[in-house]
MDAnalysis code that builds the backbone (N, CA, C; Angstrom):
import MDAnalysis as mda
import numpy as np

u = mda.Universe.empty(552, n_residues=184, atom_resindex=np.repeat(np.arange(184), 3), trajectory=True)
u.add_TopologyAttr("name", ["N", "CA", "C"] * 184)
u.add_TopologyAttr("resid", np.arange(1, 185))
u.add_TopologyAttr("resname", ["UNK", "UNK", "UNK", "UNK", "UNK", "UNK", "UNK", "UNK", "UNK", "UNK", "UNK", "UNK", "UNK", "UNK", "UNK", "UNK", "UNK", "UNK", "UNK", "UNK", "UNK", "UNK", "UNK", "UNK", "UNK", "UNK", "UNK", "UNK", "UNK", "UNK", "UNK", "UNK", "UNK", "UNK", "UNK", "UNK", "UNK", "UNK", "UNK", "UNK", "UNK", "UNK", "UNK", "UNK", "UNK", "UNK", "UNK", "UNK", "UNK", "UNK", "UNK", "UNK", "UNK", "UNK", "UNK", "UNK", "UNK", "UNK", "UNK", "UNK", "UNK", "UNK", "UNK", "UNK", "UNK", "UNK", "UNK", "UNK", "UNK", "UNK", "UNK", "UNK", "UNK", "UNK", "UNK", "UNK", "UNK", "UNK", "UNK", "UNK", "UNK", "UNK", "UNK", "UNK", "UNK", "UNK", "UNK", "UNK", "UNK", "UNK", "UNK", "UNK", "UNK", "UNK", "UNK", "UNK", "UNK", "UNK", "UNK", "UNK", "UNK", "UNK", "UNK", "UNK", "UNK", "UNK", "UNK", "UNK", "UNK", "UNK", "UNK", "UNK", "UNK", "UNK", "UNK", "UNK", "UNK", "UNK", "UNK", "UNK", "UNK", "UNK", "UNK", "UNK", "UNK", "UNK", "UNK", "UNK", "UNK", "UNK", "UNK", "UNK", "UNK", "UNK", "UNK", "UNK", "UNK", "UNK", "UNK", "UNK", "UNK", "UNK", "UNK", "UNK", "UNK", "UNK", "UNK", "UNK", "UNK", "UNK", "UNK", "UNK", "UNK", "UNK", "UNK", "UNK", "UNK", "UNK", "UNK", "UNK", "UNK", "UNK", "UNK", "UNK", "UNK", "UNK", "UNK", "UNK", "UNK", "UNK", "UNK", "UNK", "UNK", "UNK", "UNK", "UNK", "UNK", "UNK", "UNK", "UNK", "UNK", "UNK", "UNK", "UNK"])
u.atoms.positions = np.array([
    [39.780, -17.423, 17.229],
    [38.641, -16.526, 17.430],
    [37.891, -16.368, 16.115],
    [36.501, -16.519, 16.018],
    [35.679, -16.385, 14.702],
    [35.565, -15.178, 14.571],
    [35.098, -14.181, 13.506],
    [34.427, -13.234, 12.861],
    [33.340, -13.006, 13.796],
    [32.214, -11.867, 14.068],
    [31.364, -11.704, 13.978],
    [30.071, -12.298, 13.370],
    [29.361, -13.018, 14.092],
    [28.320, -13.175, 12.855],
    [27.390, -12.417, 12.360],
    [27.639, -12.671, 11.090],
    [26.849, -11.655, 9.720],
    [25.732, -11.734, 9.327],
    [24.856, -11.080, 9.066],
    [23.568, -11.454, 8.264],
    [23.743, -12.172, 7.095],
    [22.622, -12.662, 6.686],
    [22.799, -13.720, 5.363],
    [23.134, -12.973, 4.200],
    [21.820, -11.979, 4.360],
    [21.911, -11.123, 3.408],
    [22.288, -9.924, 3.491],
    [23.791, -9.851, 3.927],
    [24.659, -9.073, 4.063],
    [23.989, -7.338, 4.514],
    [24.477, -6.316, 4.447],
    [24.094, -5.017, 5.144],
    [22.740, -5.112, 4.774],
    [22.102, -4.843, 3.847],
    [20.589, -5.139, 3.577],
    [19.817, -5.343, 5.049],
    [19.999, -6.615, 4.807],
    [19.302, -7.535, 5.754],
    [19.482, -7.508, 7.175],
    [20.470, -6.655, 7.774],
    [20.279, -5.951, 8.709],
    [19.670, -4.678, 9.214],
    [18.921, -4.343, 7.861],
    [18.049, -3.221, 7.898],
    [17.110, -3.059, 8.184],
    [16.593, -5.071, 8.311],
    [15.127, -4.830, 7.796],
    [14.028, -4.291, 8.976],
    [13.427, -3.595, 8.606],
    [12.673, -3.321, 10.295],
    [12.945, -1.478, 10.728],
    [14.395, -1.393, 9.798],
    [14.558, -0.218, 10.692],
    [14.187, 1.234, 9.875],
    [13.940, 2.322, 10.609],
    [13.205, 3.228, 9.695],
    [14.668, 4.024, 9.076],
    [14.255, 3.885, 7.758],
    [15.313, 4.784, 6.858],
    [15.311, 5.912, 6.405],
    [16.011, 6.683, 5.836],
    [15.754, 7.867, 5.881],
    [16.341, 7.853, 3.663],
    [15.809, 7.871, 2.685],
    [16.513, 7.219, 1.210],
    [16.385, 8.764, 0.530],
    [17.162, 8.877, -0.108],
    [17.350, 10.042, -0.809],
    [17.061, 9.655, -2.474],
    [15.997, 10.464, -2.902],
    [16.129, 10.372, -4.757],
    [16.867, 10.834, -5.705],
    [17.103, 10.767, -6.764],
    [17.505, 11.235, -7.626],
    [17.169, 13.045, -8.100],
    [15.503, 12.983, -7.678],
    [15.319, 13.842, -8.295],
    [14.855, 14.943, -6.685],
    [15.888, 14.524, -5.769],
    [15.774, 15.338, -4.718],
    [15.087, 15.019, -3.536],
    [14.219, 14.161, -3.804],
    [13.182, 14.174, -2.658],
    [13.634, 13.030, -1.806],
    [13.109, 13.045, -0.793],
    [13.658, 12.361, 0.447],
    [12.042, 11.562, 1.194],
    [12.686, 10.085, 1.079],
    [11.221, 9.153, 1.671],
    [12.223, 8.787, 3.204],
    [11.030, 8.570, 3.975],
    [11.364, 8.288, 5.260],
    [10.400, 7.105, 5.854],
    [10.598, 5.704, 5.737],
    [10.083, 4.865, 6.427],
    [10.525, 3.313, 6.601],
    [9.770, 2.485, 7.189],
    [10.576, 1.221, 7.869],
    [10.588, 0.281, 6.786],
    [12.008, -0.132, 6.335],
    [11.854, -0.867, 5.729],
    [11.514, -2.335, 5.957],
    [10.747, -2.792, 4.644],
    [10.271, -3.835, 4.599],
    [10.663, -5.497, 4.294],
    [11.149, -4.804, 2.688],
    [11.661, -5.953, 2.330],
    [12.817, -5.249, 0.778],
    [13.439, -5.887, 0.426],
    [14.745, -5.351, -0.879],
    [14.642, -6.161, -1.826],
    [15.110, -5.770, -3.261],
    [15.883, -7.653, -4.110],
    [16.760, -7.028, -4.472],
    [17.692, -7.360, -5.212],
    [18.639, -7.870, -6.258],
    [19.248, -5.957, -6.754],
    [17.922, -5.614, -7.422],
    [17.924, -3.996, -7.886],
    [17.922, -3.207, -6.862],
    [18.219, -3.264, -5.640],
    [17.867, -2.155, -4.921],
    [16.496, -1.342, -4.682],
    [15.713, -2.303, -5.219],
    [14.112, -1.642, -5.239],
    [13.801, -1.794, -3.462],
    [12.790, -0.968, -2.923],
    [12.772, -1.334, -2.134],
    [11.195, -0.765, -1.349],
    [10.648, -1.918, -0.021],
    [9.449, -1.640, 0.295],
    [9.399, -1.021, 1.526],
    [9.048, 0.135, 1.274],
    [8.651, 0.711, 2.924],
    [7.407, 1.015, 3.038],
    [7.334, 0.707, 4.583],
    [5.847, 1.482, 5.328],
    [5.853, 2.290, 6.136],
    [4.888, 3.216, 6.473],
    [4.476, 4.180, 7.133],
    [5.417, 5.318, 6.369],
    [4.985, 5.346, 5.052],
    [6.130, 6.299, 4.599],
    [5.878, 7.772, 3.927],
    [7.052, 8.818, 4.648],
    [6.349, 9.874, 4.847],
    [7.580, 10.717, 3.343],
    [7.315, 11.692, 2.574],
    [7.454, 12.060, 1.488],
    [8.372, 13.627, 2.074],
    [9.391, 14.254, 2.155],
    [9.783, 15.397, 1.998],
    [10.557, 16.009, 0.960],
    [9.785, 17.239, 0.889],
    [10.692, 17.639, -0.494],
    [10.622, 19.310, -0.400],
    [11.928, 19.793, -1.073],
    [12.167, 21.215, -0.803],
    [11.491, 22.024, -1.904],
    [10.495, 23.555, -1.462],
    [10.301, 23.727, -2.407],
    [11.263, 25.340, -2.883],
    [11.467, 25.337, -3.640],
    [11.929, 26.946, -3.745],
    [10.686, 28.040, -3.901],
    [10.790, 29.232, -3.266],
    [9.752, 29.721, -3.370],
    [10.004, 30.924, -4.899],
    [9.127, 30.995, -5.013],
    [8.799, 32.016, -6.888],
    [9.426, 33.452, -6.556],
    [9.960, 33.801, -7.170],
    [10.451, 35.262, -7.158],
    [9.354, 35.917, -7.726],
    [9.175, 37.170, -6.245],
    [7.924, 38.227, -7.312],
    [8.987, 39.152, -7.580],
    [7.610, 39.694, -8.894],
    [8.240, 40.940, -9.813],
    [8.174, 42.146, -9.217],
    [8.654, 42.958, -8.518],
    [8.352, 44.098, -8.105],
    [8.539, 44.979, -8.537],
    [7.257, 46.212, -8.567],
    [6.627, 46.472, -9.672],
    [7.108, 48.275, -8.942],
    [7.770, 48.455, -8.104],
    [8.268, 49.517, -8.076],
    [9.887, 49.735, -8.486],
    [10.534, 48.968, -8.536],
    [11.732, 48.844, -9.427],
    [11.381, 49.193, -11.073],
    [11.699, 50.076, -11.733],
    [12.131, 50.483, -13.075],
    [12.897, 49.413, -13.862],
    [12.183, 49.195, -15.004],
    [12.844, 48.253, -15.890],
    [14.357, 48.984, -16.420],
    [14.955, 47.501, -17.176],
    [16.173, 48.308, -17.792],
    [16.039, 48.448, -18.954],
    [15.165, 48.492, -19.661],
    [14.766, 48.567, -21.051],
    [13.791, 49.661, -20.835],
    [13.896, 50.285, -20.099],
    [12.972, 51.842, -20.058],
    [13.154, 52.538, -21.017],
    [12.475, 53.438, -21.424],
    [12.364, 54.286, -22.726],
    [12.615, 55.538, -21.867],
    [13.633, 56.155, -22.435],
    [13.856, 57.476, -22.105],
    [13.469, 58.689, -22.821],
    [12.783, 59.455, -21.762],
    [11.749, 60.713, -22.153],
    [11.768, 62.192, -21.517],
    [11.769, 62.688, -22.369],
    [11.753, 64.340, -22.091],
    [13.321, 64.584, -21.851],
    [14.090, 64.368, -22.851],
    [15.895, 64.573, -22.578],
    [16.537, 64.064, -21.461],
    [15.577, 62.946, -20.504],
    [16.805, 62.412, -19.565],
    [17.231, 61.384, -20.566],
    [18.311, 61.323, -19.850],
    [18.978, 60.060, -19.919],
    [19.508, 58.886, -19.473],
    [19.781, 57.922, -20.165],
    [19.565, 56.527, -19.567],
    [20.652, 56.692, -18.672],
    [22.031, 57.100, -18.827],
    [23.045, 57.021, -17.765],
    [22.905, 57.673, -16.239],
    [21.585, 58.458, -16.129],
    [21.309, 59.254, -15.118],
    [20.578, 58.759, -14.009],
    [20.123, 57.486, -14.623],
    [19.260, 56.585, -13.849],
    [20.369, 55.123, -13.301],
    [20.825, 55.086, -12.154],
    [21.314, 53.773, -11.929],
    [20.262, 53.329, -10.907],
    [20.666, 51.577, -11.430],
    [19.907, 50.836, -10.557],
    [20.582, 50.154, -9.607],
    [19.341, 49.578, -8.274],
    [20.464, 49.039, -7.589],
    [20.338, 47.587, -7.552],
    [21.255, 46.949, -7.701],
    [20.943, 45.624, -7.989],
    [20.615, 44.441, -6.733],
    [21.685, 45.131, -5.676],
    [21.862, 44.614, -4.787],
    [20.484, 44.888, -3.642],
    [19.362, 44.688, -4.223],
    [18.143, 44.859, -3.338],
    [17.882, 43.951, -2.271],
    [17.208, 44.057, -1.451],
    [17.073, 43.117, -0.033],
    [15.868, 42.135, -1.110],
    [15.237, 42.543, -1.705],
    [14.151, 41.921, -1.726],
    [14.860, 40.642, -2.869],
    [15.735, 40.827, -3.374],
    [16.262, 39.364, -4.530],
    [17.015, 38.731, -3.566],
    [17.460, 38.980, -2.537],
    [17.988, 37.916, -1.317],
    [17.156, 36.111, -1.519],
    [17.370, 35.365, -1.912],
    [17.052, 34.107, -1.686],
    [16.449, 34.157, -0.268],
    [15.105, 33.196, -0.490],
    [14.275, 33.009, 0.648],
    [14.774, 31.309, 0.976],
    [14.968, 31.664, 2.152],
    [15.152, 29.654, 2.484],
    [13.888, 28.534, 2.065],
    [14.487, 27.831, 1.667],
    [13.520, 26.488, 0.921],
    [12.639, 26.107, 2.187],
    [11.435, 25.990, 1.415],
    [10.502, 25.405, 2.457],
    [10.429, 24.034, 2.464],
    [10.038, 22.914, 3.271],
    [10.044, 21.260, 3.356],
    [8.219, 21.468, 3.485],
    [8.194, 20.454, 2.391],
    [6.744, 19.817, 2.030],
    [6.877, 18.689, 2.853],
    [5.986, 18.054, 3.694],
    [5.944, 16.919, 4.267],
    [4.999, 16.240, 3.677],
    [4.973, 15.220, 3.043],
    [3.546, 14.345, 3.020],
    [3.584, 12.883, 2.633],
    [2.078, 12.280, 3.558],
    [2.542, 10.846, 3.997],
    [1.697, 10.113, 3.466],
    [2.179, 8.808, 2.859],
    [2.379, 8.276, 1.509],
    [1.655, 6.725, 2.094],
    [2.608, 6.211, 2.920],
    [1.850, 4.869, 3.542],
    [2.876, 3.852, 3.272],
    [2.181, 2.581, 2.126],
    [3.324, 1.706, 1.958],
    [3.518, 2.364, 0.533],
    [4.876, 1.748, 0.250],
    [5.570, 2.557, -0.908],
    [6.925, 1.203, -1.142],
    [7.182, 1.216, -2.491],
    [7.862, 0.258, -3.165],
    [8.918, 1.339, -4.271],
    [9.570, 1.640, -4.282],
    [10.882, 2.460, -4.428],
    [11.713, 1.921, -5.630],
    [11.593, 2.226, -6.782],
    [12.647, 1.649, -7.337],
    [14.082, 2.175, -7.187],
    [15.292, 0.899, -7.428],
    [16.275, 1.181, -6.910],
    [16.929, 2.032, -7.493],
    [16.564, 2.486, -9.110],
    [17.403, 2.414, -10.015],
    [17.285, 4.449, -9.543],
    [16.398, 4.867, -8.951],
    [15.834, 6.363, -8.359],
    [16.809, 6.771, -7.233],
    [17.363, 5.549, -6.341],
    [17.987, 5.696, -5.018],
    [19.115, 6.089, -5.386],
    [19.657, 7.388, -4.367],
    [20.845, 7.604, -4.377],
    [21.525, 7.375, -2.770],
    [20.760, 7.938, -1.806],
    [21.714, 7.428, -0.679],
    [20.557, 6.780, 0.258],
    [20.951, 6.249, 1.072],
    [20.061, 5.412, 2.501],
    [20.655, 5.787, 3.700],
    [20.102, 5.799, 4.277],
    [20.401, 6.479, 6.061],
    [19.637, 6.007, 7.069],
    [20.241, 5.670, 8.463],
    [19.422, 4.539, 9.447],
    [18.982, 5.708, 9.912],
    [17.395, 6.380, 10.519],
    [16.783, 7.110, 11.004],
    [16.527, 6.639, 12.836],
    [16.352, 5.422, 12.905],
    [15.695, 4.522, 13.863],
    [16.006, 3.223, 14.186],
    [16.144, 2.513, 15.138],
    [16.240, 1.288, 14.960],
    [14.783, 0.495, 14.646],
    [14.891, -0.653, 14.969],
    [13.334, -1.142, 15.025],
    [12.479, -1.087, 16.323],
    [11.309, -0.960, 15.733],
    [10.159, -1.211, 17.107],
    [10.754, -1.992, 18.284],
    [10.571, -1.829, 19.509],
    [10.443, -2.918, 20.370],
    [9.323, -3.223, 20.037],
    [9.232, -4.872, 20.370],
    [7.756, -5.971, 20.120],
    [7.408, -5.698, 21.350],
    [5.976, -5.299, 20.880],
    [5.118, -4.942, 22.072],
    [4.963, -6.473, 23.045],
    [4.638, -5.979, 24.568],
    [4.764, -6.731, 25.348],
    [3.704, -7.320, 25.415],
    [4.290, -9.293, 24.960],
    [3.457, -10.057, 24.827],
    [3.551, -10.876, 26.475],
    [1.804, -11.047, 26.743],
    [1.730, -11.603, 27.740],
    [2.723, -13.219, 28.274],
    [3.698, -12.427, 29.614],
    [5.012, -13.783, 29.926],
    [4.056, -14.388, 31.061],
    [4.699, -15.480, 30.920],
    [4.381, -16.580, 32.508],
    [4.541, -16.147, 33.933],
    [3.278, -16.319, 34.163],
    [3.457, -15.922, 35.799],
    [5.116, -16.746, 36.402],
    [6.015, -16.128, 37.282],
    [7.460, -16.160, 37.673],
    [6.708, -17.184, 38.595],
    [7.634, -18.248, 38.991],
    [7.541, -19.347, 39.945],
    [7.514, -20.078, 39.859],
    [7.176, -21.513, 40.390],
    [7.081, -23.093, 39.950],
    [5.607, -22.983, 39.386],
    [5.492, -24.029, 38.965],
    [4.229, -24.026, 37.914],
    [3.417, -25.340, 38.569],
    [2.274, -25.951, 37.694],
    [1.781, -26.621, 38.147],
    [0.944, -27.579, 37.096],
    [1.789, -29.099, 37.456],
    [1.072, -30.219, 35.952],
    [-0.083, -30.075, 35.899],
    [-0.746, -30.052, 34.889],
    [-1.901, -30.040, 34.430],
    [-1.740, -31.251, 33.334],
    [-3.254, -32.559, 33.474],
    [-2.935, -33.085, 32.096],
    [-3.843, -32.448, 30.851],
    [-3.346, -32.713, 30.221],
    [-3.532, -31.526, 28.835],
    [-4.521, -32.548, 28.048],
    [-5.244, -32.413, 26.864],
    [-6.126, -33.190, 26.105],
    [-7.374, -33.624, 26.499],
    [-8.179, -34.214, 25.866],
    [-9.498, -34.767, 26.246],
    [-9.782, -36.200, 26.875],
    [-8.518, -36.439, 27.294],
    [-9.071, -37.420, 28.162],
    [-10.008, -37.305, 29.827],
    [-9.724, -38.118, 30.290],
    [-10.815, -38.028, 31.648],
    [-10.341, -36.745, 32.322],
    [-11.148, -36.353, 33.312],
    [-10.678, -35.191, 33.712],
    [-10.180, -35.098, 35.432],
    [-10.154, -34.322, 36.154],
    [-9.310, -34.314, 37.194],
    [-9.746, -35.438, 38.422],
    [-10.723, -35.636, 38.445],
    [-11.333, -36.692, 39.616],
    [-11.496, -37.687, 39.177],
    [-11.337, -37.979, 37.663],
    [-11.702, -39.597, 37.550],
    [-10.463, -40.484, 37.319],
    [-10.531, -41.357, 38.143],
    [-9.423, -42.145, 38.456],
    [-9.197, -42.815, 37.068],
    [-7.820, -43.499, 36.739],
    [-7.527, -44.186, 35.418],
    [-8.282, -45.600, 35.734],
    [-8.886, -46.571, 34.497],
    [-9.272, -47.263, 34.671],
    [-8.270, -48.487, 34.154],
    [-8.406, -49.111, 35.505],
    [-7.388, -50.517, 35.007],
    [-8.020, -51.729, 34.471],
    [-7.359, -52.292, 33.233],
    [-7.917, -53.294, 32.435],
    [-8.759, -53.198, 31.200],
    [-9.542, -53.997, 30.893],
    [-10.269, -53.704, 29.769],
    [-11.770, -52.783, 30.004],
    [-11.646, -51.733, 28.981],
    [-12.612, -50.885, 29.299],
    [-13.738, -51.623, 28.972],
    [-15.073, -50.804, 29.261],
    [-16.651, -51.567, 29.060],
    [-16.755, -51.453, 27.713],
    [-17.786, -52.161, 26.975],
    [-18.118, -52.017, 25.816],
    [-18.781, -51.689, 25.610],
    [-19.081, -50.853, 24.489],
    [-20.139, -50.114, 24.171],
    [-21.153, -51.149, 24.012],
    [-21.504, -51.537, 22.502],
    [-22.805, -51.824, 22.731],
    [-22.615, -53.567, 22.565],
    [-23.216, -54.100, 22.673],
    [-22.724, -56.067, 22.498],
    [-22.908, -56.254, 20.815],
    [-22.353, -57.005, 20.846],
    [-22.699, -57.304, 19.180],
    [-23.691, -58.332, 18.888],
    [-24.584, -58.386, 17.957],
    [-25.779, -59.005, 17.126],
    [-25.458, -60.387, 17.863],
    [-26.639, -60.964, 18.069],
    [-26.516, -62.434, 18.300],
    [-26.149, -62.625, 17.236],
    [-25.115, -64.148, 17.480],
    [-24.248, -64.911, 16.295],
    [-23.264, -64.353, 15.907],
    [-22.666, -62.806, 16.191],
    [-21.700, -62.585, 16.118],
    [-20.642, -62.563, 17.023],
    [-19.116, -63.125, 16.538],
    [-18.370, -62.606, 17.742],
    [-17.881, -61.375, 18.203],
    [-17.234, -61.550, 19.621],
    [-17.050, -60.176, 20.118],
    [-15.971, -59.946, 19.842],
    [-15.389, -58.829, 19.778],
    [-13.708, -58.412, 18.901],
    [-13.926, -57.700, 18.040],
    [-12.823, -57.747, 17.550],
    [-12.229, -57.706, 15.952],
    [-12.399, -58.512, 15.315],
    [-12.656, -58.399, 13.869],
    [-12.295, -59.499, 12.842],
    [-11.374, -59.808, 12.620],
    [-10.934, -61.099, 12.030],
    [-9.377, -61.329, 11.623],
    [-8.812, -60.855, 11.025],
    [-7.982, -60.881, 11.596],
    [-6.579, -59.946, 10.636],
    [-6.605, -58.579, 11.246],
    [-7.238, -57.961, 12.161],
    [-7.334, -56.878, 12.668],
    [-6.614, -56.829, 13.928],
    [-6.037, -55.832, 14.547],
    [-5.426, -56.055, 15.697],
    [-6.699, -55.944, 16.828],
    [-6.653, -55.688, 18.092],
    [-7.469, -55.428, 19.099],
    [-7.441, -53.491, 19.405],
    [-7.781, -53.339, 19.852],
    [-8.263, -51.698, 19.927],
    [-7.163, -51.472, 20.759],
    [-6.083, -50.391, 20.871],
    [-5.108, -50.056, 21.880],
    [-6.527, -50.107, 23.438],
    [-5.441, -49.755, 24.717],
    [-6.093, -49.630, 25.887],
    [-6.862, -48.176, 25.700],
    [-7.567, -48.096, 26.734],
    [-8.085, -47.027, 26.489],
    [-9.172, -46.392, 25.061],
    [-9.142, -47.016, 24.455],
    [-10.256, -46.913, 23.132],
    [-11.674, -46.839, 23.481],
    [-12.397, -46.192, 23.276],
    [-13.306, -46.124, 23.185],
    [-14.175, -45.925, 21.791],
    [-15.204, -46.981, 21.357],
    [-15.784, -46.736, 20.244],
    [-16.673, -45.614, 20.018],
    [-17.220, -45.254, 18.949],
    [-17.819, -43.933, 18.560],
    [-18.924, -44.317, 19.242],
    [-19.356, -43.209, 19.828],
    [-20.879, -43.327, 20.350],
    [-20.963, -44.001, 21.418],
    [-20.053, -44.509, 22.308],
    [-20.249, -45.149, 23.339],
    [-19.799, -44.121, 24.589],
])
């Protein structure tokens, strides 16, 4: 029993076509069909769409009391606690930036992971043969459906110059059957 057969160019090359999902280095995440690879892991995709997380900015809120407050008129600093545990410093969930890029060429040396998103397109449906027996047709520019084949030597175009002979010259063969000269 043989192995499976493999692509040439090993996992790669069974990729090609299918939409990926590649993770960067510096976080961001491309999503599209790949194209083509080399050697470095560089790599070409199209229709390719860009996501990336953003964190959103912490505001300062401006009704919370600093802790470097200056204490005035005999209070004191120990009289004031703060609370740290506010709703409002709760981490807000990361938002996803989407945006779409087109074709894009990736260097490898940026890639950290790859992921199959999709397989490939089905190939759109190219017009098949009507189902049934078919029917000879002769093909090329010869005579066409009503004119019978002609047996023997065809007519000649035009006669040749008095004093010359008719043919070929020597050393020439004779014209296959069916020949017809230019212009005749």
């Amino acid at each position: 029993m043989q192995p499976p057969v493999k692509a040439k160019g090993g996992k790669m090359m069974g990729l090609i076509d299918y939409r990926l999902r590649v993770t960067l280095n510096d976080g961001r995440q491309m999503t599209g069909q790949l194209l083509a690879f080399d050697t470095f892991m560089n790599l070409v995709l199209s229709n390719t769409e860009e996501f990336r997380r953003i964190k959103p900015k912490k505001k300062k809120n401006a009704n919370k009391p600093n802790k470097k407050q200056k204490v005035a008129h005999g209070d004191t600093a120990e009289g004031h606690v703060e609370d740290d545990e506010d709703e409002d410093d709760a981490p807000a969930p990361a938002q996803e930036q989407k945006r779409t890029l087109g074709l894009v060429i990736l260097r490898g040396e940026t890639i950290i992971s790859l992921s199959v998103e999709a397989p490939p397109p089905e190939p759109k449906n190219q017009p098949a043969m009507a189902p049934g027996p078919g029917q000879g047709v002769p093909a090329g520019r010869g005579a066409g459906f009503g004119m019978a084949p002609l047996m023997g030597r065809p007519p000649m175009g035009m006669p040749p110059p008095p004093g010359m002979p008719a043919g070929p010259p020597p050393g020439f063969a004779p014209p296959p059957p069916g020949f017809r000269p230019p212009g005749a």
